[in-house]
Residue frames as a rotation matrix with the C-alpha (Angstrom) as fourth column:
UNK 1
-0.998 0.056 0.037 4.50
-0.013 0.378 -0.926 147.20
-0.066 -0.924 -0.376 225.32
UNK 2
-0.036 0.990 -0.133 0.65
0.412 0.136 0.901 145.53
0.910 -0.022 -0.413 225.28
UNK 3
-0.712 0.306 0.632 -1.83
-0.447 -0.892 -0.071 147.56
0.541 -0.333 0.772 227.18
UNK 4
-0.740 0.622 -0.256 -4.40
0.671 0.660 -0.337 146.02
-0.040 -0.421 -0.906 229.73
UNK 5
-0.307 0.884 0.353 -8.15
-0.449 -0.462 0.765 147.31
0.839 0.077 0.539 229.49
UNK 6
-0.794 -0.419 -0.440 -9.32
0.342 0.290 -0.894 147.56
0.502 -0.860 -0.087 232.55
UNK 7
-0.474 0.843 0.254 -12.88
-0.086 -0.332 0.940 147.71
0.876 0.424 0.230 234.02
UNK 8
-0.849 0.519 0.095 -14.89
-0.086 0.041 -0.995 148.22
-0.521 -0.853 0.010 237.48
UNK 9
-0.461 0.873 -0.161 -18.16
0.299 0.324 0.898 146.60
0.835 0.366 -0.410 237.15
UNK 10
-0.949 0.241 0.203 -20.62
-0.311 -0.821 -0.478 147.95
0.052 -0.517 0.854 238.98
UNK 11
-0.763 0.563 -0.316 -23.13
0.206 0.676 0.707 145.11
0.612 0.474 -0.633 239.29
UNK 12
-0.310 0.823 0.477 -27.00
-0.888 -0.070 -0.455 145.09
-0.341 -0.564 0.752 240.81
UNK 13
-0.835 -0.200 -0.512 -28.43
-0.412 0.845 0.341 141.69
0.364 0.496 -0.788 241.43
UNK 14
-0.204 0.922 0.329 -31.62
-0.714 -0.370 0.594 140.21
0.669 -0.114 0.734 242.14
UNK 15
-0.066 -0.102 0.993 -32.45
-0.995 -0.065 -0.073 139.74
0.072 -0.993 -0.097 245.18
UNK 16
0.765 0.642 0.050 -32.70
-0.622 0.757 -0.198 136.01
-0.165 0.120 0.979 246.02
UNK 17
0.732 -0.582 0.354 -29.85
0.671 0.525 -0.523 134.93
0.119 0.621 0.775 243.36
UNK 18
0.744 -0.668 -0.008 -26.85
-0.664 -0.738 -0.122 136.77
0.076 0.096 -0.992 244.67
UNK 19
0.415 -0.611 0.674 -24.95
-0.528 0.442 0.725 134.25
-0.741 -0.657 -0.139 245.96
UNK 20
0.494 0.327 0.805 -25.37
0.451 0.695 -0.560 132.04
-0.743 0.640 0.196 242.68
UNK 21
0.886 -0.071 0.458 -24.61
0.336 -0.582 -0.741 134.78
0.319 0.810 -0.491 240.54
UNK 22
0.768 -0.571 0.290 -21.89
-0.588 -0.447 0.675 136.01
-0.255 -0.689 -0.679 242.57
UNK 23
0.014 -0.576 0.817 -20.15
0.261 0.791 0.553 132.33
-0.965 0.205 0.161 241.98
UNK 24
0.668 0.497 0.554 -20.95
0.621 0.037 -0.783 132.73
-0.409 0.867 -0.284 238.26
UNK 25
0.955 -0.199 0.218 -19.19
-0.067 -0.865 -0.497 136.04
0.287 0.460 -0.840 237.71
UNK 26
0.527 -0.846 -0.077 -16.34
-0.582 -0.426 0.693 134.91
-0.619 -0.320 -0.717 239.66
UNK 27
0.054 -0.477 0.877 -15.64
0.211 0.864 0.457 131.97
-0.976 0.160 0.147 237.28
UNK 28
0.783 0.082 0.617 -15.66
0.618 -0.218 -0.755 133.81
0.073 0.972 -0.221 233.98
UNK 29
-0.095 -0.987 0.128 -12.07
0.916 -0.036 0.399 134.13
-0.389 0.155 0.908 232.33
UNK 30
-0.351 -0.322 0.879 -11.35
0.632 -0.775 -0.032 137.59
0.691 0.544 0.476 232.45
UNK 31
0.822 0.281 0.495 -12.62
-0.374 -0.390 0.842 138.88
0.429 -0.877 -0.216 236.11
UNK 32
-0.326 -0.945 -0.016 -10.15
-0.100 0.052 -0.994 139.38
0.940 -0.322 -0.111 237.90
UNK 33
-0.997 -0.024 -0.079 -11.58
0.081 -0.154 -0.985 140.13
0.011 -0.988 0.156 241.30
UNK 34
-0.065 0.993 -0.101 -15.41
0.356 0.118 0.927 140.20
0.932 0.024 -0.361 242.69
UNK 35
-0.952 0.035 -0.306 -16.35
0.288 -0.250 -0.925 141.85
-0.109 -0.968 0.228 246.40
UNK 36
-0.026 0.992 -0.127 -19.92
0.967 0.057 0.249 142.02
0.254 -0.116 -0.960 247.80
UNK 37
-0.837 -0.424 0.345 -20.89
0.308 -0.887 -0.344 145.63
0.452 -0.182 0.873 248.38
UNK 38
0.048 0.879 -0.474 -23.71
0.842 -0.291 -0.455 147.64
-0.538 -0.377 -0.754 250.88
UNK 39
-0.440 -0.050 -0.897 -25.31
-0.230 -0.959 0.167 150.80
-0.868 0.279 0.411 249.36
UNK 40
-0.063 0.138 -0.988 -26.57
-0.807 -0.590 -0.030 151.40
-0.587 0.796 0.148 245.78
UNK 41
0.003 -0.505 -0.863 -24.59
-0.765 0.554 -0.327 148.42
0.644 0.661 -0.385 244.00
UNK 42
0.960 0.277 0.039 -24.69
-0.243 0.760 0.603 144.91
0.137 -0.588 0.797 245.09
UNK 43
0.564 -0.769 0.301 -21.22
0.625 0.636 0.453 144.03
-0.540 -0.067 0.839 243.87
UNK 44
0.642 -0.564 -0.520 -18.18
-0.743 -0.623 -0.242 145.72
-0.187 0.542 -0.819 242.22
UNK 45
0.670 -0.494 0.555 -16.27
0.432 0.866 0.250 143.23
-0.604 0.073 0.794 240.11
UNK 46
0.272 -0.437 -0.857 -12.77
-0.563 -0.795 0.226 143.93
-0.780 0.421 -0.463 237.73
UNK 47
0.735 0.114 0.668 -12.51
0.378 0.750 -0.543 142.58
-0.563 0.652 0.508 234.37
UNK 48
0.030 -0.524 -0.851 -9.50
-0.511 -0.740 0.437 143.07
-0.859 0.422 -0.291 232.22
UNK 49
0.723 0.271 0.635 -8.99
0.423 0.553 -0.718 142.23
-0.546 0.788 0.285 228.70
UNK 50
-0.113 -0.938 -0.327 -6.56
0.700 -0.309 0.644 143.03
-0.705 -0.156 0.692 226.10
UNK 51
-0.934 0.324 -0.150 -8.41
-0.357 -0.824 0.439 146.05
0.019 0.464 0.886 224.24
UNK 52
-0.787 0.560 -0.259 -11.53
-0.412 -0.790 -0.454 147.20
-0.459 -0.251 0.852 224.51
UNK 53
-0.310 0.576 -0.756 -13.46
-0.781 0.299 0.549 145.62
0.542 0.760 0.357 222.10
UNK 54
-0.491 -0.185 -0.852 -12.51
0.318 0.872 -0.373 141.86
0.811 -0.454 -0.369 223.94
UNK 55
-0.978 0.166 -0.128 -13.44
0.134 0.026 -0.991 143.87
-0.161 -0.986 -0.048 227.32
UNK 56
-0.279 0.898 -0.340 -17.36
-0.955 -0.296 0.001 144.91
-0.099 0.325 0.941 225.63
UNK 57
0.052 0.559 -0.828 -17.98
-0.356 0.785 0.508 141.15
0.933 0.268 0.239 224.79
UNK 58
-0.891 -0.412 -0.189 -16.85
-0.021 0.455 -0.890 140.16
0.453 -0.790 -0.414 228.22
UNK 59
-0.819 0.558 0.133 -19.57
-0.345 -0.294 -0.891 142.26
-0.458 -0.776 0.434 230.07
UNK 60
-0.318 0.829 -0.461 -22.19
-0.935 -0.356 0.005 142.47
-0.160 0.432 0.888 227.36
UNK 61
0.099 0.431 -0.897 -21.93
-0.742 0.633 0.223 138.96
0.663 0.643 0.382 225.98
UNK 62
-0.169 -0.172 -0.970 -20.93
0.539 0.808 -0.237 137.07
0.825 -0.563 -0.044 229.64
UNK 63
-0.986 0.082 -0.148 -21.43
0.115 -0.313 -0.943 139.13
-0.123 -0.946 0.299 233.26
UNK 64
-0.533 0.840 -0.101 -25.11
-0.825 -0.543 -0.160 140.61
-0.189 -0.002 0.982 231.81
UNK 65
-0.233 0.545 -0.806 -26.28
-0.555 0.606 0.570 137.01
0.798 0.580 0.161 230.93
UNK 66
-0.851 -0.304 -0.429 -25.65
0.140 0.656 -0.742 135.66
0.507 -0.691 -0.515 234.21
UNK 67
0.151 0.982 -0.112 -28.99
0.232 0.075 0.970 134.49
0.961 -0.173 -0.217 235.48
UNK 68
0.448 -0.269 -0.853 -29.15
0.887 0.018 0.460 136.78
-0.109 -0.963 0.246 238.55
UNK 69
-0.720 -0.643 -0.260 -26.99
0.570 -0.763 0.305 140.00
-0.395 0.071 0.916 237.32
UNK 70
0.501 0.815 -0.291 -30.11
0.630 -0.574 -0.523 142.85
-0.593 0.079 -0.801 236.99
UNK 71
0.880 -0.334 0.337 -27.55
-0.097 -0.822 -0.561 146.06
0.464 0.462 -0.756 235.57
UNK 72
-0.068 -0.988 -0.140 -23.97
0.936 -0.112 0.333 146.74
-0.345 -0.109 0.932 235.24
UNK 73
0.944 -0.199 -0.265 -22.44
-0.266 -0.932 -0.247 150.31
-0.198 0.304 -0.932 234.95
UNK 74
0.086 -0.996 -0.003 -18.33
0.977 0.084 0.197 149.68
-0.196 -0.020 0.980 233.94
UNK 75
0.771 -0.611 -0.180 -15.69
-0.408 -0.690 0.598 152.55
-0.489 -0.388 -0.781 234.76
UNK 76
0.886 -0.461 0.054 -13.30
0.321 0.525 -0.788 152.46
0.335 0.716 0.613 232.68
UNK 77
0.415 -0.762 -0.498 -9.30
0.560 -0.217 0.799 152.84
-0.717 -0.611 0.337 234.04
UNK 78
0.922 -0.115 0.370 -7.62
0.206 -0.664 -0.719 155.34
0.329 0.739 -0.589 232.67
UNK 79
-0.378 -0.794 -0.477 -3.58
0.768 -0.556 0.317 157.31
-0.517 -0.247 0.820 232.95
UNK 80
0.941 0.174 -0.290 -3.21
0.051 -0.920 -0.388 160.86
-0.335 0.350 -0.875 232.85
């Protein structure tokens, strides 16, 4: 049985270019879900992928490029 990798993005965006960026992040294959947040973090988005590696190019090489995305922190799911 294949395993899903599973990530909470923790996004900060700059000010101005949320909305833009916001669209952006929801159209990239492999987000699953996007919601606007108050507090710390602008946004908290999930990305899955099917191992780890695939989920590192996601963020690193597509959410962090988006013109508009300032810093990402990712949480990684886990089972006990």
């Amino acid at each position: 049985m294949s395993q899903i990798v599973k990530g909470y993005l923790l996004i900060k965006l700059v000010p101005g270019l949320e909305s833009s960026a916001i669209s952006q992040i929801r159209m990239t294959q492999g987000i699953t879900e996007v919601n606007l947040l108050f507090g710390q973090w602008d946004a908290i988005a999930i990305a899955e992928a099917k191992e780890i590696f695939e989920l590192t190019k996601l963020i690193v090489g597509e959410v962090r490029g988006i013109q508009g995305v300032q810093d990402t922190t990712t949480l990684l799911q886990t089972e006990l």
